[in-house]
N, C-alpha and C positions, 0 to 999 in steps of 0.2 A: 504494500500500500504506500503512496506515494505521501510524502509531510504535507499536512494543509486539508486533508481529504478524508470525509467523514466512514465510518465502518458501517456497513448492511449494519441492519437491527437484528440478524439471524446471528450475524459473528458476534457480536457485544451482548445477545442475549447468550449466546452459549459458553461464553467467555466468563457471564454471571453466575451460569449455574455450573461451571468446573468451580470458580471460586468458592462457592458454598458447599459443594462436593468439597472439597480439601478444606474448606473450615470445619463441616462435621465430621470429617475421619481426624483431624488434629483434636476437637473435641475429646469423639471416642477415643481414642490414644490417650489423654490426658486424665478422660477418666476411670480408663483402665489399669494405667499407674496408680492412682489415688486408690481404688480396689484394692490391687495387688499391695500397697501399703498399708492395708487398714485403714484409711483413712474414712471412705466411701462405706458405705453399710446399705444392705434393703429393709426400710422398717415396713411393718405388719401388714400395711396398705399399700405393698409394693413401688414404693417412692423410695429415692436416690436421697439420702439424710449424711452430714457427718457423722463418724461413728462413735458412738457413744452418746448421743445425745437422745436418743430414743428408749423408756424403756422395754426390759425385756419381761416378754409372758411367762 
């Protein structure tokens, strides 16, 4: 593409959703560190809580 010269809406639309694709797998990654450290817990009503902060049944 030449400088000065606007993107189809199809390229900048897909260009949108790869960047949101790779902000939700950096997510998942970060919160499956958090898991694997303990940090992350599932309380009772299957929501994502820090852990310990919930009690247990």
């Amino acid at each position: 593409m030449q400088q000065g010269t606007v993107a189809p809406l199809g390229l900048s639309a897909a260009a949108g959703l790869e960047g949101q694709a790779d902000a939700q797998a950096r997510a998942r990654a970060v919160a499956d560190s958090l898991v694997n450290d303990g940090l992350l817990e599932l309380d009772g009503a299957g929501n994502w809580v820090i852990a310990g902060t919930t009690p247990k049944p």
